[in-house]
C-alpha positions as CSV (number, residue, x, y, z in Angstrom):
1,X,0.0,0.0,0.0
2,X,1.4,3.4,-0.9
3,X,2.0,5.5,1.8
4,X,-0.4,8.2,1.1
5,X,-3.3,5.7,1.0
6,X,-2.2,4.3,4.3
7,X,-1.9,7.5,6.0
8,X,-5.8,8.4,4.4
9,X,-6.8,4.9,5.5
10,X,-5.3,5.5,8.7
11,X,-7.3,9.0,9.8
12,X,-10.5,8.7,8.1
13,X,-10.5,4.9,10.3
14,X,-9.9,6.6,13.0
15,X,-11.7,9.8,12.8
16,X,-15.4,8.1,13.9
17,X,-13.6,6.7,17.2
18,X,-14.8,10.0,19.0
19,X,-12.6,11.4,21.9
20,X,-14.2,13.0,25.0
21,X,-11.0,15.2,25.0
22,X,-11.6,19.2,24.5
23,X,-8.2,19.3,22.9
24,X,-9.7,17.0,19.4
25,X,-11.5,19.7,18.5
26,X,-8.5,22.2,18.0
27,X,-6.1,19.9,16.1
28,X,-6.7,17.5,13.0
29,X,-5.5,14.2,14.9
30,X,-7.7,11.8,15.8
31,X,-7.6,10.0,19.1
32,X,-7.5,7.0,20.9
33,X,-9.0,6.8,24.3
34,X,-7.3,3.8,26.2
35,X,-9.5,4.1,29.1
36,X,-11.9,2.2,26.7
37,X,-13.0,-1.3,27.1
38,X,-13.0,-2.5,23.7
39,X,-14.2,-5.4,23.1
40,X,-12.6,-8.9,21.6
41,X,-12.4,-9.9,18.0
42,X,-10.4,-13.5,16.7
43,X,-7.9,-12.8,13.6
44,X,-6.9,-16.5,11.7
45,X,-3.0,-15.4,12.0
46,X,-3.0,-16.6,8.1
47,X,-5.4,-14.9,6.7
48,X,-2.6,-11.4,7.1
49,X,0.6,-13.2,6.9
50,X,2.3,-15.8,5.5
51,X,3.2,-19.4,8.3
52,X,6.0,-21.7,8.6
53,X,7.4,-23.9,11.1
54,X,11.6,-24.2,11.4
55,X,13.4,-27.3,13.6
56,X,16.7,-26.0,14.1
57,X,18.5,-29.2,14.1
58,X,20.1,-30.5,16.9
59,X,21.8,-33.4,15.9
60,X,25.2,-32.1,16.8
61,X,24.9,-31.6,20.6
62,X,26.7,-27.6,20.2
63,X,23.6,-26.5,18.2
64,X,21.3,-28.2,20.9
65,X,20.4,-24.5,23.1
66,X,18.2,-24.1,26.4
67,X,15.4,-21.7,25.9
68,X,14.0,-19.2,26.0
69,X,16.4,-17.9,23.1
70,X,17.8,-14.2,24.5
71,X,17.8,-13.0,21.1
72,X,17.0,-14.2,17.3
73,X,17.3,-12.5,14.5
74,X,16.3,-14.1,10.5
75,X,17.7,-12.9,7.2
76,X,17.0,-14.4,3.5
77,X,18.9,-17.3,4.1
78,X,20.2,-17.9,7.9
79,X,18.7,-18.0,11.3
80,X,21.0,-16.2,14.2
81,X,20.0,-17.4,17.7
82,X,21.8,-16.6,21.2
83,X,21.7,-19.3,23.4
84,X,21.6,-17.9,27.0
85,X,22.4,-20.9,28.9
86,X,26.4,-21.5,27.0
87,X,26.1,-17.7,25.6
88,X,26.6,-19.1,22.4
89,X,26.0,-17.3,18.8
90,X,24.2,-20.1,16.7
91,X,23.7,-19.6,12.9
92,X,21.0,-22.0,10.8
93,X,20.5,-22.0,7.4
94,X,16.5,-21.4,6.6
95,X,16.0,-25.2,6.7
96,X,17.6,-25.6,10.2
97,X,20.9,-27.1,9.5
98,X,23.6,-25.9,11.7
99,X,25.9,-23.9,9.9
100,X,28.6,-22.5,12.3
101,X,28.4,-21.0,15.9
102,X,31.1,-19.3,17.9
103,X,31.8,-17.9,21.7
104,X,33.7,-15.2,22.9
105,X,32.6,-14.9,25.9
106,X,34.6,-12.5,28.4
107,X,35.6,-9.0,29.1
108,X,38.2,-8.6,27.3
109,X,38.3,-6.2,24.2
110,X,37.5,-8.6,21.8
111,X,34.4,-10.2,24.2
112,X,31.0,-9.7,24.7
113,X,29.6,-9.5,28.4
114,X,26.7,-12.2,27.8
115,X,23.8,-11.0,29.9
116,X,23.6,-7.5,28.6
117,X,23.2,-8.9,24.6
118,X,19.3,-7.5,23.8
119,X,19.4,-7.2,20.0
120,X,21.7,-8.7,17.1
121,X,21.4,-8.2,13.6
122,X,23.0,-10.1,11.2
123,X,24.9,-8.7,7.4
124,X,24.9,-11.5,5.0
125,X,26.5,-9.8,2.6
126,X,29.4,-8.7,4.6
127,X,29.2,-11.3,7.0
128,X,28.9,-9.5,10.1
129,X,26.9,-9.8,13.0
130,X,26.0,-6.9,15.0
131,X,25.4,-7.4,18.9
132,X,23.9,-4.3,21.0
133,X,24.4,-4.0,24.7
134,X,22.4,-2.4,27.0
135,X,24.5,-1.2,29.7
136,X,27.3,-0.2,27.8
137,X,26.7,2.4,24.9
138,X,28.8,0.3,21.7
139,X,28.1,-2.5,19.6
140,X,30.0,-5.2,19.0
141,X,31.1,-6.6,15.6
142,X,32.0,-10.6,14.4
143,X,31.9,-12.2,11.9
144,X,29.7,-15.7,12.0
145,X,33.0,-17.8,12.4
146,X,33.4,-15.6,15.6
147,X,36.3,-13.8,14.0
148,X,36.3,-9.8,15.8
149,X,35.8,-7.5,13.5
150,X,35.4,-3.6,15.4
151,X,33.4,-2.0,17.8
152,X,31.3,0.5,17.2
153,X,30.6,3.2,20.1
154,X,27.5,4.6,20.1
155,X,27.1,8.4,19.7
156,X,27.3,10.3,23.0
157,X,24.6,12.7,22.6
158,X,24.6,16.7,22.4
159,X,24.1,18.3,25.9
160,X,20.2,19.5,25.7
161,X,20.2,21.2,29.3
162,X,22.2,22.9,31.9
163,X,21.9,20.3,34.8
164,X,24.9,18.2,35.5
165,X,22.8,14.8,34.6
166,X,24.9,11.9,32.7
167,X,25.4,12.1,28.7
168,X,25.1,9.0,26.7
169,X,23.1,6.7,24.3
170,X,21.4,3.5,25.1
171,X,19.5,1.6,22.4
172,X,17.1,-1.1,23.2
173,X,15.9,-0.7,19.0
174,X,18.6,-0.8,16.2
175,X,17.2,-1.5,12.8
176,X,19.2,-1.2,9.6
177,X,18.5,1.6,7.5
178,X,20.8,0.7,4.6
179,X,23.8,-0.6,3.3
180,X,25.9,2.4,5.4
181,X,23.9,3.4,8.5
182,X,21.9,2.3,11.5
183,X,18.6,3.8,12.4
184,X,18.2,3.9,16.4
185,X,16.5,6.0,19.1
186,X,18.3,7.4,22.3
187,X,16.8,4.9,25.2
188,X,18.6,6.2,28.0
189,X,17.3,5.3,31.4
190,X,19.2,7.2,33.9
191,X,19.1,6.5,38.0
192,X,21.1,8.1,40.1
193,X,21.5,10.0,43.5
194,X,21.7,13.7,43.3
195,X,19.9,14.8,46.3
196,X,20.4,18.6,45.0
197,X,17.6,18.1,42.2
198,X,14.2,18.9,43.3
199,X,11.5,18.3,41.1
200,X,11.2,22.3,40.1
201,X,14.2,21.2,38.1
202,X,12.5,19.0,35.9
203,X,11.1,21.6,33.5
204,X,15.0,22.0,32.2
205,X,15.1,18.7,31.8
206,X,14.5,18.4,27.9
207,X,11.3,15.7,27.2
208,X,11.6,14.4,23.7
209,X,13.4,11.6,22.0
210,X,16.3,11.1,20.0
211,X,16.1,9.4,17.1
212,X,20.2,9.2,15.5
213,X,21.6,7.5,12.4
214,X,25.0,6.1,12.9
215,X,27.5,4.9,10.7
216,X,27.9,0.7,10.3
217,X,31.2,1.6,10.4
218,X,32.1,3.6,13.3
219,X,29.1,4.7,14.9
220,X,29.5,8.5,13.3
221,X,26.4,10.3,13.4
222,X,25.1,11.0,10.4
223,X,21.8,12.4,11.2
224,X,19.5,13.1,13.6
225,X,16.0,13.6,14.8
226,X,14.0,15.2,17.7
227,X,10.3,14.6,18.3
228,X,9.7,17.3,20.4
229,X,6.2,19.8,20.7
230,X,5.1,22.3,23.1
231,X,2.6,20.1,24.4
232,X,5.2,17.5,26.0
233,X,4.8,15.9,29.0
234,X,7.2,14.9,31.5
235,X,8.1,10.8,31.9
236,X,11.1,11.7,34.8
237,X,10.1,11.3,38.5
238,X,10.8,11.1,41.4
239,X,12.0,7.5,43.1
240,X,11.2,6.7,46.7
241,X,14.9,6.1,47.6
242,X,15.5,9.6,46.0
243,X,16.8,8.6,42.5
244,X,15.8,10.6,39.5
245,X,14.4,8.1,36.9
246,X,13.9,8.6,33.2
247,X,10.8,5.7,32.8
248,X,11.9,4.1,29.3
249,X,9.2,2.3,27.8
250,X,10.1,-0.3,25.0
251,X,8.5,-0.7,20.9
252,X,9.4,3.4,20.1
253,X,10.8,2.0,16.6
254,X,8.8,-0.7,14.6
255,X,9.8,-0.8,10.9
256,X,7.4,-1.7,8.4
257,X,7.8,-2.2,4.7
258,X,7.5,1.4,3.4
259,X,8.9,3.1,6.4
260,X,8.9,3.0,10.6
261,X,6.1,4.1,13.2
262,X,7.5,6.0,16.0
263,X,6.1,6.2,19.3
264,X,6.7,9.0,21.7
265,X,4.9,8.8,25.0
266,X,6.6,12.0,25.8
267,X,3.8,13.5,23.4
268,X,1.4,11.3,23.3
269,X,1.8,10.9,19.2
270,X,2.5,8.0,16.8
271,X,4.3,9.1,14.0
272,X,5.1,7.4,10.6
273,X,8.1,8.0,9.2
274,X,8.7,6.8,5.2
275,X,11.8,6.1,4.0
276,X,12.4,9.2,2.3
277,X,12.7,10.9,6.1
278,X,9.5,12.3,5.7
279,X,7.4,12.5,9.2
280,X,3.7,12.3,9.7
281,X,1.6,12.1,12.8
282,X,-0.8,9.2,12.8
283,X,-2.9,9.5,16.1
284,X,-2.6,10.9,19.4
285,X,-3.6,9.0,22.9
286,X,-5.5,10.2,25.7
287,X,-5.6,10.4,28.5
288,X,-2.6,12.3,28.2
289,X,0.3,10.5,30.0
290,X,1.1,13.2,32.3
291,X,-2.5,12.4,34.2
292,X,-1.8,8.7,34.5
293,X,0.0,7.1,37.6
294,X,1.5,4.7,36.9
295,X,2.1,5.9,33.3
296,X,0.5,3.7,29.9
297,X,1.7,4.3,26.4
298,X,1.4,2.8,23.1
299,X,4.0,1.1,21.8
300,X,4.5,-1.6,18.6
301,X,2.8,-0.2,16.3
302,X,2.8,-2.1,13.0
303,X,0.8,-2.1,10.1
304,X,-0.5,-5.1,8.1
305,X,-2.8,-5.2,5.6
306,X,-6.5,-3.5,6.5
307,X,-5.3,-3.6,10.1
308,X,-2.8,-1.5,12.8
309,X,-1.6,-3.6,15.5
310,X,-0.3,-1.8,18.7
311,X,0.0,-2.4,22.7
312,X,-0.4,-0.5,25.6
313,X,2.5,-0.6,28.0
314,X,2.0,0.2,31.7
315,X,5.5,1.6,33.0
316,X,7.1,1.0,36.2
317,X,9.8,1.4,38.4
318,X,11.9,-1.8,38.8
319,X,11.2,-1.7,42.7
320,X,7.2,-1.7,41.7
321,X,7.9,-4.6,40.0
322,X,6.6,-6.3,43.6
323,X,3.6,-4.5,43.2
324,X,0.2,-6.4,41.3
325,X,1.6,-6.1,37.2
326,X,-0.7,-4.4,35.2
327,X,-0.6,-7.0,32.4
328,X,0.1,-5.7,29.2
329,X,-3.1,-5.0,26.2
330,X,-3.0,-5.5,22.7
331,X,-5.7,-4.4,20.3
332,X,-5.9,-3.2,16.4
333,X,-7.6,-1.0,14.6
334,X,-9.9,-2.4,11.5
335,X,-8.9,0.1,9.3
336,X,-11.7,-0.3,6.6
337,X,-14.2,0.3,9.4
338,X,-13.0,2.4,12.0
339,X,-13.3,0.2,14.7
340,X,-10.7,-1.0,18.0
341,X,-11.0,-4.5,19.1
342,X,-8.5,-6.4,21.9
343,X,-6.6,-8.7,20.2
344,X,-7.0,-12.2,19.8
345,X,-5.0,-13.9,17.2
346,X,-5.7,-17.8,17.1
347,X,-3.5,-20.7,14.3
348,X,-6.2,-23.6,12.5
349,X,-3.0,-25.7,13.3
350,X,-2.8,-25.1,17.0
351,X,-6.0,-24.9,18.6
352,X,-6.2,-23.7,21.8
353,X,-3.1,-21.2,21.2
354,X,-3.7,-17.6,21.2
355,X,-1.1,-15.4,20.0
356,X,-0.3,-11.0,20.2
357,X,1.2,-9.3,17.9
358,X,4.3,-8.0,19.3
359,X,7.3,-7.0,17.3
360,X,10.0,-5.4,20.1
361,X,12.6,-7.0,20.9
362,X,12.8,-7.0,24.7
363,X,9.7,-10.1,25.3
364,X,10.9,-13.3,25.5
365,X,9.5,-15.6,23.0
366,X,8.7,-13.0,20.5
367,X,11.0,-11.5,18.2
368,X,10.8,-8.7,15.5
369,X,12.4,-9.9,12.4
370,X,12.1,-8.3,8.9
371,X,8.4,-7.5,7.8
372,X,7.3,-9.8,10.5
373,X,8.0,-11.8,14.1
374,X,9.2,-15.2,15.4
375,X,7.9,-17.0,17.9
376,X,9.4,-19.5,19.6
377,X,6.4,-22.4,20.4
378,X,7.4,-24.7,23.7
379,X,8.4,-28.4,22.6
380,X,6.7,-29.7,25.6
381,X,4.0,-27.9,24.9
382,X,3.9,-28.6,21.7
383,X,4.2,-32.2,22.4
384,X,0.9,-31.9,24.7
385,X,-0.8,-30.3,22.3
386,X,-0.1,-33.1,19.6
387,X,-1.1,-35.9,22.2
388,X,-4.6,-33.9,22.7
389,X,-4.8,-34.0,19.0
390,X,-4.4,-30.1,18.7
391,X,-2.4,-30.3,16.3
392,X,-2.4,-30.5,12.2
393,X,-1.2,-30.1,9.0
394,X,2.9,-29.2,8.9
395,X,2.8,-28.5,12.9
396,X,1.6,-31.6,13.4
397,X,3.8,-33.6,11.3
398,X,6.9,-31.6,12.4
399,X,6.5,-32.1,16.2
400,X,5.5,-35.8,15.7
401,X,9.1,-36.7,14.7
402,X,10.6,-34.5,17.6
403,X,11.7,-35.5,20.9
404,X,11.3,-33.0,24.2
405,X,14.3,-34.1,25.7
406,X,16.5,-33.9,22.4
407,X,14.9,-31.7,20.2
408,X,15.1,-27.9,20.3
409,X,11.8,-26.1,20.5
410,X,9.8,-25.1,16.8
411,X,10.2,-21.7,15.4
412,X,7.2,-20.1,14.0
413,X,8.1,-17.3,11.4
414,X,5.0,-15.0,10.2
415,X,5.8,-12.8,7.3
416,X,2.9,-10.2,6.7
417,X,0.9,-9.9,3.8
């Protein structure tokens, strides 16, 4: 769908929602009220995108990994999985034959710190695999024999305020935005003492995110962008224990086949943004973040076919973590008729499976891959499922010839429509 028809499919769907907000009737953007309880609608997970099942084959015992898989990524013709449990790299061709894996675990230049690796994306052409770490700002560079190849810092960030608060970029999302550069947002989550900042203070803190995009080759920035309006809202409080805490909510950057939706809770706006760097607000949430405690958001936005997939993320702080979760929603928007339904996506070949779509890359058992998502379906499960007779067609004659104990779980990859 070109992108002009998709944004004019987009408003005039979401126009008739209505919004009990006075603020609709001075701007052109529709809203979405997530105070809403909107009912449930079943999706056939095929009838919008494309199914297959992958065993990655196990047969030689240093291919065999212990889930959940940390991280996956899947190009044209491999399969990259992380193995927490050995902190192996684990590369399958398409088919699931083992193709080579490597471990360089450590410290040390040349290493990778294992528990930090979020998000890897993988160069066939150039045969390089990218790893990103979250607690320190570079990425790290191999090749898929494990052979070290650079590391890439990440940008350090302009200084957007007087205060004498840390510098840095974080990235939780890194997608590739061509052969030379990266495309990423700023996720810096910053906690720290500094008993001299009061809250008054926070209105110099600047509340907008930093999109950057960075050289493949040695993290240069190239370009930059800054959602920003005057109607931002604050997401930086105040912690109990008297740390100052940026709340970073996940699924800012989804990219979809013409271009990427970004969501900024800051502002309350989804924004799509083609290929040709061209930006466009989509919708607007209310209530407005600033009046919720604990703060919601949408996030994972991604569009396929007549419908808009997205969540809504309740954000906390880790030590609320104790408190009763609110779980998090998922819903789309029927695009033809205007309507907002809570997900529930079901599979003809797995009954009694209900799936989400969720395409960050932070939830165990989901994945974002290109135009699509992984998920990674429990053996054991699986294997109860086929002795209930759940099961059929492929899925059913793939996990028949598996074994629990020797097997690694199923991949399911869904390409969109």
């Amino acid at each position: 769908m070109k992108q002009k028809t998709l944004l004019y499919l987009l408003f005039i769907a979401i126009v008739p929602l209505g919004c009990t907000s006075n603020r609709q009737g001075k701007e052109d953007l529709p809203f979405i009220d997530i105070r809403k309880n909107y009912p449930e609608k079943e999706l056939i997970l095929t009838d919008f995108a494309d199914v297959s099942f992958i065993h990655l084959n196990a047969e030689n015992a240093d291919f065999l990994y212990k889930s959940p898989i940390r991280a996956l990524t899947v190009t044209n013709n491999t399969i990259v999985v992380y193995d927490i449990s050995t902190c192996s790299i684990l590369f399958f061709s398409k088919d699931g034959t083992p193709k080579s894996r490597f471990n360089r675990l450590g410290q040390g230049p040349e290493e990778y710190i294992p528990a930090d690796i979020i998000r890897i994306l993988y160069d066939e052409e150039t045969d390089e695999v990218f790893f990103t770490n979250h607690r320190i700002n570079i990425i790290q560079v191999y090749s898929s024999k494990g052979q070290y190849k650079r590391t890439i810092p990440l940008p350090q960030g302009v200084p957007t305020h007087s205060l004498p608060l840390p510098q840095g970029v974080h990235t939780h999302s890194l997608v590739s935005f061509d052969d030379e550069s990266f495309f990423m947002y700023n996720s810096k989550s910053t906690i720290y003492m500094m008993p001299s900042l009061r809250e008054e203070h926070f209105s110099e803190i600047p509340n907008f995110t930093t999109y950057y995009w960075i050289s493949k080759v040695d993290g240069t920035i190239l370009d930059s962008l800054n959602l920003q309006s005057d109607k931002t809202v604050s997401l930086v409080k105040i912690h109990p224990k008297g740390h100052i805490l940026y709340l970073t909510p996940y699924g800012r950057l989804i990219k979809g086949i013409e271009g990427y939706f970004l969501c900024n809770p800051e502002t309350d706006t989804v924004y799509f943004y083609s290929n040709d760097k061209s930006l466009t607000p989509i919708f607007r949430k209310t209530p407005s973040v600033h009046d919720l405690d604990p703060k919601a958001v949408i996030t994972n936005v991604v569009d396929i076919s007549r419908y808009q997939f997205f969540s809504i993320e309740t954000i906390f702080y880790e030590e609320d973590r104790r408190n009763p979760i609110y779980p998090e929603k998922y819903y789309f928007l029927d695009k033809e008729t205007g309507e907002i339904f809570r997900q529930k996506i079901i599979l003809p070949e797995y009954k009694g499976k209900e799936f989400q779509i969720f395409v960050g890359y932070l939830r165990v058992g989901y994945y974002g891959i290109e135009n699509g998502i992984a998920y990674e379906l429990d053996l054991i499960e699986l294997k109860q499922a086929y002795e209930e007779n759940r099961l059929s067609g492929k899925l059913k004659e793939l996990v028949s010839t598996l074994n629990e104990l020797e097997d690694n779980n199923v991949l399911m990859l869904v390409h969109f429509k």
